[in-house]
PDB file of N, CA, C and O in Angstrom:
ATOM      1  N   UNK A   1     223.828 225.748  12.553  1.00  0.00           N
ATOM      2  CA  UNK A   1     222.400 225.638  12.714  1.00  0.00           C
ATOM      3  C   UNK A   1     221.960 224.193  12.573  1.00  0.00           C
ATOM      4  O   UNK A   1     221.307 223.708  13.497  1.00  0.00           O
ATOM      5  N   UNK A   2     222.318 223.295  11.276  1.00  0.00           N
ATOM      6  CA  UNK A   2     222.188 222.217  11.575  1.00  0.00           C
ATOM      7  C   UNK A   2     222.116 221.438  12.470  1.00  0.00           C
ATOM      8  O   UNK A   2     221.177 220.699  12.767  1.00  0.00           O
ATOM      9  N   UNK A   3     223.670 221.632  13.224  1.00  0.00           N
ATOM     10  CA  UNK A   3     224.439 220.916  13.977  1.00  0.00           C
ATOM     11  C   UNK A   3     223.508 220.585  15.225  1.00  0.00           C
ATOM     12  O   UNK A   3     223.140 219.478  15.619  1.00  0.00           O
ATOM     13  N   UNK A   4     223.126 222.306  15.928  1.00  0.00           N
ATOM     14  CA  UNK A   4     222.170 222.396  16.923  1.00  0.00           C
ATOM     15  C   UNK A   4     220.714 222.021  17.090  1.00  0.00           C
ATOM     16  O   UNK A   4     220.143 221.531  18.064  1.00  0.00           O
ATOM     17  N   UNK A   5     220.329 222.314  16.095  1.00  0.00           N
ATOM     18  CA  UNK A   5     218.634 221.913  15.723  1.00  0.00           C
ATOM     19  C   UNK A   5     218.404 220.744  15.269  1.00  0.00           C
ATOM     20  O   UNK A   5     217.196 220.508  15.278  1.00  0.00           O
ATOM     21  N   UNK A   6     219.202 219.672  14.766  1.00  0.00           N
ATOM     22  CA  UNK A   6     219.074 218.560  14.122  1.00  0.00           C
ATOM     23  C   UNK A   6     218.341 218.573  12.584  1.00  0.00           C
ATOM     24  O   UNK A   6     218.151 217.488  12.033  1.00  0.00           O
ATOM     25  N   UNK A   7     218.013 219.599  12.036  1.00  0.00           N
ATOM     26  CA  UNK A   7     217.802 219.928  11.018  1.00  0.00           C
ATOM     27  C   UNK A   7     218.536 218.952   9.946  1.00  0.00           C
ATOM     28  O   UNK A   7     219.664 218.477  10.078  1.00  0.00           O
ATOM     29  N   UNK A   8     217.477 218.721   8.645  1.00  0.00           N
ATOM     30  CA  UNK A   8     218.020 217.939   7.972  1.00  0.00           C
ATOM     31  C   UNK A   8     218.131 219.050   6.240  1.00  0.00           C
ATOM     32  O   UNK A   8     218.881 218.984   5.266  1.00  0.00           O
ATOM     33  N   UNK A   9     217.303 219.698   6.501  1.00  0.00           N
ATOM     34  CA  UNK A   9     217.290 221.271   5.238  1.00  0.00           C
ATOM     35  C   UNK A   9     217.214 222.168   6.147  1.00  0.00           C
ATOM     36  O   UNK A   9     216.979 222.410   7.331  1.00  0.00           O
ATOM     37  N   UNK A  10     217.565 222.655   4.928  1.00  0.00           N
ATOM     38  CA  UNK A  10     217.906 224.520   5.354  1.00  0.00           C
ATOM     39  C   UNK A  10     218.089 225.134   3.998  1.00  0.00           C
ATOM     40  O   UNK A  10     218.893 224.853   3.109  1.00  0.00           O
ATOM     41  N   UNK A  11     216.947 226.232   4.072  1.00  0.00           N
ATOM     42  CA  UNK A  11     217.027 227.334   3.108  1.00  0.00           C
ATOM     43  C   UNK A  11     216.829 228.406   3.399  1.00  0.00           C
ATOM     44  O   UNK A  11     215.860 228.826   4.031  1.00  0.00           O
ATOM     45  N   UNK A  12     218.084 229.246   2.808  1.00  0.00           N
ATOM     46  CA  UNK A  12     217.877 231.026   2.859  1.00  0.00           C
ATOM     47  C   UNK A  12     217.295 231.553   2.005  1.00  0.00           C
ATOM     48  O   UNK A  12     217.523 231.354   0.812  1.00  0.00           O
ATOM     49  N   UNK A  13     216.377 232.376   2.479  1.00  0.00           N
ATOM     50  CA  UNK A  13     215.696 233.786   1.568  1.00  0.00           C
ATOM     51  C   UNK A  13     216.255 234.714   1.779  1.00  0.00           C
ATOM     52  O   UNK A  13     216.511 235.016   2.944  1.00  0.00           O
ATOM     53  N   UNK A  14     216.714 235.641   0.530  1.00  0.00           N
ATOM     54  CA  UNK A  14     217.340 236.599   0.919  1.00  0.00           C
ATOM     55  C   UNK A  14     216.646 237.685  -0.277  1.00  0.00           C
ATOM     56  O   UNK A  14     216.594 237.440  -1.482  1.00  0.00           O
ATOM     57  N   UNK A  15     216.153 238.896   0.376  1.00  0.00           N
ATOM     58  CA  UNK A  15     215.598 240.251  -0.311  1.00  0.00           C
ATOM     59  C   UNK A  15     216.215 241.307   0.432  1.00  0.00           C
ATOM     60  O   UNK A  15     216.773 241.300   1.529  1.00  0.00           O
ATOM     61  N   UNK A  16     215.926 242.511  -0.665  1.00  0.00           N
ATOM     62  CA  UNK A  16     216.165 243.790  -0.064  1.00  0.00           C
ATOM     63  C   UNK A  16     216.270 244.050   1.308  1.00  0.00           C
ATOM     64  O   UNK A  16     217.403 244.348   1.687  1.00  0.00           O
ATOM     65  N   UNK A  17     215.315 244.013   2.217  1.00  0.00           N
ATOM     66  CA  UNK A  17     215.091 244.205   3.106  1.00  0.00           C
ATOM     67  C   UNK A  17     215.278 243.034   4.365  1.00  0.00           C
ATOM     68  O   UNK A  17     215.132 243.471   5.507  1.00  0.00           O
ATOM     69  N   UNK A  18     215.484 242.083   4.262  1.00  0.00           N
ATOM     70  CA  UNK A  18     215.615 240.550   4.557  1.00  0.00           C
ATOM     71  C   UNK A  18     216.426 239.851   4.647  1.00  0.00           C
ATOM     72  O   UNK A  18     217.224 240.060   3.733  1.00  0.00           O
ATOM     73  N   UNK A  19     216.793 238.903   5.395  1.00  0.00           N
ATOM     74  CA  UNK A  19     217.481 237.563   5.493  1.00  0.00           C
ATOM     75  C   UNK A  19     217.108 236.258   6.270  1.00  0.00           C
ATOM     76  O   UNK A  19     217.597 235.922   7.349  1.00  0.00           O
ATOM     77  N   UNK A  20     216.434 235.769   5.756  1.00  0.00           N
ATOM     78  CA  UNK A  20     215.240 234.854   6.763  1.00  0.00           C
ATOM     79  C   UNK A  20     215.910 233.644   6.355  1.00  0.00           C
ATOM     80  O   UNK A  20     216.356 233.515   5.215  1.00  0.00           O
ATOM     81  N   UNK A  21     216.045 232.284   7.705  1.00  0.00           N
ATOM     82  CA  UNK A  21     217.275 231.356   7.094  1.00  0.00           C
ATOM     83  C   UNK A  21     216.021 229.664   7.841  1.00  0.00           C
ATOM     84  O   UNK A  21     216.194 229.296   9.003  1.00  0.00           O
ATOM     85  N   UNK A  22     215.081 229.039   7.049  1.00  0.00           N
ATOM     86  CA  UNK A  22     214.110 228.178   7.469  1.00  0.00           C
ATOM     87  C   UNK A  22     215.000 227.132   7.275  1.00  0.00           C
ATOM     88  O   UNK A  22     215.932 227.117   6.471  1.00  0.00           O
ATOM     89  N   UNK A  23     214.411 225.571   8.658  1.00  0.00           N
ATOM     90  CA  UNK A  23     214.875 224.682   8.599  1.00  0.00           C
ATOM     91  C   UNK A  23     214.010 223.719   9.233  1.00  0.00           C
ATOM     92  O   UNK A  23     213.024 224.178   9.810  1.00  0.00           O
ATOM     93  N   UNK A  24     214.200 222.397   9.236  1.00  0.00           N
ATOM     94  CA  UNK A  24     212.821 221.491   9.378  1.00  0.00           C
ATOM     95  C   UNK A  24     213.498 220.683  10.926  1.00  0.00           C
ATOM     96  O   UNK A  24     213.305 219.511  11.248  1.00  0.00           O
ATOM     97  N   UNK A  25     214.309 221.714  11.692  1.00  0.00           N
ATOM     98  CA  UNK A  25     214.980 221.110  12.709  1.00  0.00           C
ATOM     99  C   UNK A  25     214.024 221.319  13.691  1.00  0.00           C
ATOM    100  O   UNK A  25     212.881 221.066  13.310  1.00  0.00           O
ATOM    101  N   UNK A  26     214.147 221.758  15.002  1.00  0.00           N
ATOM    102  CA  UNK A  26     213.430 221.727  16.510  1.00  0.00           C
ATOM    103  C   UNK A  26     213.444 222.994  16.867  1.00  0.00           C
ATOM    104  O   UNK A  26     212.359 223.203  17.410  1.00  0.00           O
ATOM    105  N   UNK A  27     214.123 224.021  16.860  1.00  0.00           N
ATOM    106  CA  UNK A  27     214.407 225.132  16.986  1.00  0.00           C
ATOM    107  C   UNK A  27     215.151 225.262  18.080  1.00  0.00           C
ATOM    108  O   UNK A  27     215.641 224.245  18.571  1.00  0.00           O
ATOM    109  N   UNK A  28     215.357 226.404  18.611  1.00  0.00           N
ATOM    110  CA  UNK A  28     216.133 226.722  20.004  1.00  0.00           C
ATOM    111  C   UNK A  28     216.063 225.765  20.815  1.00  0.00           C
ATOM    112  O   UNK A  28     214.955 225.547  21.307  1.00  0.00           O
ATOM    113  N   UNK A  29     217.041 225.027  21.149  1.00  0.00           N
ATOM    114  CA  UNK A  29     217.379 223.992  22.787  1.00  0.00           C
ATOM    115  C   UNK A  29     216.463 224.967  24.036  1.00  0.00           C
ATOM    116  O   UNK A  29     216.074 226.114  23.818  1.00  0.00           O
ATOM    117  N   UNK A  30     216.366 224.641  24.603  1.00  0.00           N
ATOM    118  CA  UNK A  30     215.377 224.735  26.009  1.00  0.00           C
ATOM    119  C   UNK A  30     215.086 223.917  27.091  1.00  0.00           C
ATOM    120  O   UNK A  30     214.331 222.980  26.830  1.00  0.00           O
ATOM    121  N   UNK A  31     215.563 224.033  28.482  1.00  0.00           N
ATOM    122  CA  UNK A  31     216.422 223.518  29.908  1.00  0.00           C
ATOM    123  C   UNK A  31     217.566 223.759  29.577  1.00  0.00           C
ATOM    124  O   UNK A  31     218.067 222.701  29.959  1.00  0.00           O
ATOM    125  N   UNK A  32     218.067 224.101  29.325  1.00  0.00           N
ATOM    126  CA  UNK A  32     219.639 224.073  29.517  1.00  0.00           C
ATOM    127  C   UNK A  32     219.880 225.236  29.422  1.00  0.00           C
ATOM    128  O   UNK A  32     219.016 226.086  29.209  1.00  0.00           O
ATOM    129  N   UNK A  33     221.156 225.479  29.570  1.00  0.00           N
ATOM    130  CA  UNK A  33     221.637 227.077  30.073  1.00  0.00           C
ATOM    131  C   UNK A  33     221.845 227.661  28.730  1.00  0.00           C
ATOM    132  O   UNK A  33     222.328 227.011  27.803  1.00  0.00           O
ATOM    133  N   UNK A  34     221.350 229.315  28.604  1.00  0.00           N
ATOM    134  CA  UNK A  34     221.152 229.973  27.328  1.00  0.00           C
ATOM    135  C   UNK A  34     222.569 229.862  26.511  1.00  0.00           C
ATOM    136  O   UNK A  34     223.658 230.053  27.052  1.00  0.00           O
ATOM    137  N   UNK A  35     222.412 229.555  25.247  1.00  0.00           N
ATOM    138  CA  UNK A  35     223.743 229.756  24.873  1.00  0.00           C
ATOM    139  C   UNK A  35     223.507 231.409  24.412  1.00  0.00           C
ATOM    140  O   UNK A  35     222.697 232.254  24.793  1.00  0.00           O
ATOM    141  N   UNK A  36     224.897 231.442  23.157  1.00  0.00           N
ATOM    142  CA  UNK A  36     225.134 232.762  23.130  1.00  0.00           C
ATOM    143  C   UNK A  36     224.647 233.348  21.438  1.00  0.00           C
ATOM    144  O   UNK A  36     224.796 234.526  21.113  1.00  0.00           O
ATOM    145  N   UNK A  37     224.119 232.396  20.595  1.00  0.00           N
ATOM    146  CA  UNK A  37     223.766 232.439  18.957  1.00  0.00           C
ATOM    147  C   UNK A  37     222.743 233.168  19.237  1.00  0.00           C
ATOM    148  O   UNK A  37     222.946 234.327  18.875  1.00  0.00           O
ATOM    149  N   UNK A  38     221.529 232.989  19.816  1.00  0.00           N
ATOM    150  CA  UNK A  38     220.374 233.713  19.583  1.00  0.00           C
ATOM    151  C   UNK A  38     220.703 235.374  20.009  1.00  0.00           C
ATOM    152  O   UNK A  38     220.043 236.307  19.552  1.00  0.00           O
ATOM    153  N   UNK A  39     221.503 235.490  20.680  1.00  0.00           N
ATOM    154  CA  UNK A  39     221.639 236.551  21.686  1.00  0.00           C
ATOM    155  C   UNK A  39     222.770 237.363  20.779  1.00  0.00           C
ATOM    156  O   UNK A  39     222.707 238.481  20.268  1.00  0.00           O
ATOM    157  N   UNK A  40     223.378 236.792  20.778  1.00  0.00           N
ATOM    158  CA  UNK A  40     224.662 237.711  19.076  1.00  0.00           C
ATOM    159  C   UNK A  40     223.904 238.068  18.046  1.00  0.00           C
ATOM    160  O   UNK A  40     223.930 239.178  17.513  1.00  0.00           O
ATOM    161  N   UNK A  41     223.172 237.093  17.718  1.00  0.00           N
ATOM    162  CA  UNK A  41     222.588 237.710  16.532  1.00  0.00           C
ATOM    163  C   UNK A  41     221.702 238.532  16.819  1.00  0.00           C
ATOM    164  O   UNK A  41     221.514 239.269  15.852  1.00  0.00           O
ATOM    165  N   UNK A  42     220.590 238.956  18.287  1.00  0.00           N
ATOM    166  CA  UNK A  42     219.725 240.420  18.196  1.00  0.00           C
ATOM    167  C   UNK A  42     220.896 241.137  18.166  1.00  0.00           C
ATOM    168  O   UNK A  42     221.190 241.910  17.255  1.00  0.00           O
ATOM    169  N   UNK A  43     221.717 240.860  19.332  1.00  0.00           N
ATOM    170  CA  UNK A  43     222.772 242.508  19.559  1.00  0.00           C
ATOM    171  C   UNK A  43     223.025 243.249  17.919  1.00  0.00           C
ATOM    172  O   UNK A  43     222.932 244.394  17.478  1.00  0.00           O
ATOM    173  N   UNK A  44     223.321 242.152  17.448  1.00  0.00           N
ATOM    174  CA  UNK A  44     224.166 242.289  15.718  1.00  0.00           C
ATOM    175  C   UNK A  44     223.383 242.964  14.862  1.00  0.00           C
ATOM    176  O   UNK A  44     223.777 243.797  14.045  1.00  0.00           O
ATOM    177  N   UNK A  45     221.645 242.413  15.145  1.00  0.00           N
ATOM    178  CA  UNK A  45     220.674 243.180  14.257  1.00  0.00           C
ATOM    179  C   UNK A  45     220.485 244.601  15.184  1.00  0.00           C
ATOM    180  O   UNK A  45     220.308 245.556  14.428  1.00  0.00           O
ATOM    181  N   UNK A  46     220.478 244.898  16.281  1.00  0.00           N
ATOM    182  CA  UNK A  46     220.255 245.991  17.089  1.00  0.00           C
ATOM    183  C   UNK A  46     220.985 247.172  16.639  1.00  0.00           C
ATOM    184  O   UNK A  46     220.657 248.344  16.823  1.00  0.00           O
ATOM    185  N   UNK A  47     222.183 246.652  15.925  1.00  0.00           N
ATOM    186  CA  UNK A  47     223.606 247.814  16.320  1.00  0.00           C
ATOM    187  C   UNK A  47     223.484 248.166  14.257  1.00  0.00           C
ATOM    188  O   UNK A  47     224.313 248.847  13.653  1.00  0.00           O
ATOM    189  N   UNK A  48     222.296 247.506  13.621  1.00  0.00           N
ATOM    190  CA  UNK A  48     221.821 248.089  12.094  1.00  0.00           C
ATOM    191  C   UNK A  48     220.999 248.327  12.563  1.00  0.00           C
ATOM    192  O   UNK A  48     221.268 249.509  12.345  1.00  0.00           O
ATOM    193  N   UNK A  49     219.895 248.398  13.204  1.00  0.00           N
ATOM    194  CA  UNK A  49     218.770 249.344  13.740  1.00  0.00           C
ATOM    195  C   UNK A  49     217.615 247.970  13.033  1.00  0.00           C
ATOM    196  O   UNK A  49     216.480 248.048  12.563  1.00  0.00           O
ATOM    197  N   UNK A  50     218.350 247.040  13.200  1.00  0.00           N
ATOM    198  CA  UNK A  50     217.024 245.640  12.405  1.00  0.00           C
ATOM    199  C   UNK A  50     216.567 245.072  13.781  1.00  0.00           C
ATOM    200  O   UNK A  50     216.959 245.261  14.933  1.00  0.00           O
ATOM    201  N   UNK A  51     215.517 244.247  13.184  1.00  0.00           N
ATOM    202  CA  UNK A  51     215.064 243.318  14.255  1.00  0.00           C
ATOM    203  C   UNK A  51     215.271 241.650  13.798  1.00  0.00           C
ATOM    204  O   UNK A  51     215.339 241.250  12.636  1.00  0.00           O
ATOM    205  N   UNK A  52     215.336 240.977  14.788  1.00  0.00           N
ATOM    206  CA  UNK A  52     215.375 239.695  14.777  1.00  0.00           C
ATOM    207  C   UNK A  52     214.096 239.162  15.361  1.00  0.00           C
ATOM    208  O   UNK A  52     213.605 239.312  16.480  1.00  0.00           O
ATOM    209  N   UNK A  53     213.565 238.292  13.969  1.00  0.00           N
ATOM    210  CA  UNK A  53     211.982 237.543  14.310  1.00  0.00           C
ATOM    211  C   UNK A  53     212.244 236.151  14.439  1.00  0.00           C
ATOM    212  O   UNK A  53     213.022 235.607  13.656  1.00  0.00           O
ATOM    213  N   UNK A  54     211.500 235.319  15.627  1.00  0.00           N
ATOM    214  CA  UNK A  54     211.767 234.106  15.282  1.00  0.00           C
ATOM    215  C   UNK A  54     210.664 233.020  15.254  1.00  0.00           C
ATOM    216  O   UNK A  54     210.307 232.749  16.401  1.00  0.00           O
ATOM    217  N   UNK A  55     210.228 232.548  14.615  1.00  0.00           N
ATOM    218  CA  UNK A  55     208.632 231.433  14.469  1.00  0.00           C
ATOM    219  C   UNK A  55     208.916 229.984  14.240  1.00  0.00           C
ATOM    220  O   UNK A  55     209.893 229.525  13.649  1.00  0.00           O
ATOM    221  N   UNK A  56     208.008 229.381  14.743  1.00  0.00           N
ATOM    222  CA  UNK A  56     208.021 227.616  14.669  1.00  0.00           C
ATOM    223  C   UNK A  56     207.448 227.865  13.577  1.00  0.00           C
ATOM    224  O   UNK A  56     206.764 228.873  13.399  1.00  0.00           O
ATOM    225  N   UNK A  57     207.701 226.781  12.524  1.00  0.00           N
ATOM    226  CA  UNK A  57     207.395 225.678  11.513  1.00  0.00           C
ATOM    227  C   UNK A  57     206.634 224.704  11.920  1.00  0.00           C
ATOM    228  O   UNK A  57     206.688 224.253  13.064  1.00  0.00           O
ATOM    229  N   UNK A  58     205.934 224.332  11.111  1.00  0.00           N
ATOM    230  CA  UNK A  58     205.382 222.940  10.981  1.00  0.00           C
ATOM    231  C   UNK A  58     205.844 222.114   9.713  1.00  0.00           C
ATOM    232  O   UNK A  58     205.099 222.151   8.734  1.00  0.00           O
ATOM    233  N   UNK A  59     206.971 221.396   9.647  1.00  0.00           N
ATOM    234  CA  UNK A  59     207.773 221.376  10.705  1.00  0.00           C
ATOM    235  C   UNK A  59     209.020 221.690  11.064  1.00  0.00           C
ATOM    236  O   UNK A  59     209.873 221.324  10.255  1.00  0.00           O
ATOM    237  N   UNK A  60     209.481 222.360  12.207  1.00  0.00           N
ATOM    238  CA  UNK A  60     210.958 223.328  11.379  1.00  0.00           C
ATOM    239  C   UNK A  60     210.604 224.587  12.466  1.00  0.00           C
ATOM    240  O   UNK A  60     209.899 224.463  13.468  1.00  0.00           O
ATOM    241  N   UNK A  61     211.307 225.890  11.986  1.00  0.00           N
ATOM    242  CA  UNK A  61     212.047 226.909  12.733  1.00  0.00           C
ATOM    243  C   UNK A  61     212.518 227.935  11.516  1.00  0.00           C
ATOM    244  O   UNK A  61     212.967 227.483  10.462  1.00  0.00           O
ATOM    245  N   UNK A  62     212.377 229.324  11.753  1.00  0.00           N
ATOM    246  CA  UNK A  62     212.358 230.032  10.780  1.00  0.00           C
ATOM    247  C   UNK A  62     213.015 231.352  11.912  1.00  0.00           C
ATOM    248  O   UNK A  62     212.347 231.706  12.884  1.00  0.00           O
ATOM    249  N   UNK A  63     214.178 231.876  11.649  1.00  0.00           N
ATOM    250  CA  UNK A  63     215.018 233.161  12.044  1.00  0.00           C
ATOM    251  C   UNK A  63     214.930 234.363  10.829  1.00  0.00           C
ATOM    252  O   UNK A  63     215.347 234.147   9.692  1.00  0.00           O
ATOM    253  N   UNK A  64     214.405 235.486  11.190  1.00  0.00           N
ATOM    254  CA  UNK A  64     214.293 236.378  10.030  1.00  0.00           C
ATOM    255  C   UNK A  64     215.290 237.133  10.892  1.00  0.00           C
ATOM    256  O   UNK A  64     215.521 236.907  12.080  1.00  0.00           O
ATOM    257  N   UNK A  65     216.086 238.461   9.795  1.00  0.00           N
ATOM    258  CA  UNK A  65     216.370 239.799  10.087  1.00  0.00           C
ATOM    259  C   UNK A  65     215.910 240.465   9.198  1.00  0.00           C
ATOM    260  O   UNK A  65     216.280 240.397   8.026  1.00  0.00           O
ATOM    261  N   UNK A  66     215.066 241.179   9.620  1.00  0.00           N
ATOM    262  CA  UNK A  66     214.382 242.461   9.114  1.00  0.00           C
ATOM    263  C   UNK A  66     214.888 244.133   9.134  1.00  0.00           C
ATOM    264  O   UNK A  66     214.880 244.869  10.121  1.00  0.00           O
ATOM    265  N   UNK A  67     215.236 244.413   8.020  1.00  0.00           N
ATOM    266  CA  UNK A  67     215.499 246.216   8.258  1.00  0.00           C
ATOM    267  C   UNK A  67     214.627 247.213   7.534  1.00  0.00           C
ATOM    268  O   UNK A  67     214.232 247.419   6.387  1.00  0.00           O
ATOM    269  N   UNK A  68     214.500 247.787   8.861  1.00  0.00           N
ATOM    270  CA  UNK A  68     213.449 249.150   8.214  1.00  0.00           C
ATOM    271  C   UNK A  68     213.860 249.318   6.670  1.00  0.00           C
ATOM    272  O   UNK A  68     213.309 250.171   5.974  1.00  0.00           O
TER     273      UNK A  68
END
């Protein structure tokens, strides 16, 4: 995540129900051809019956998985 976003922090929250992973990077690359991280990780939350949320920061990028 670093690597890709240029992120310089990164912190996980992690609860019951939760795993939300914030960082003060750019978020998802965009023009260029889709990679395959965003897309593994819905299938991955799909196949626990979770969802994958994703929101801009100010400033930063925030990936949750959420389960019923």
């Amino acid at each position: 995540m670093i690597r890709h976003s240029g992120a310089r922090r990164c912190e996980v929250v992690l609860a019951p129900d939760r795993a939300e992973v914030r960082d003060d990077g750019r978020g998802p690359s965009t023009g260029g051809p889709p990679g395959s991280g965003l897309t593994g990780l819905q299938e991955r939350a799909d196949a626990l019956g979770a969802r994958l949320v994703t929101r801009r920061l100010e400033p930063g990028w925030s990936l949750t998985v959420v389960r019923p």
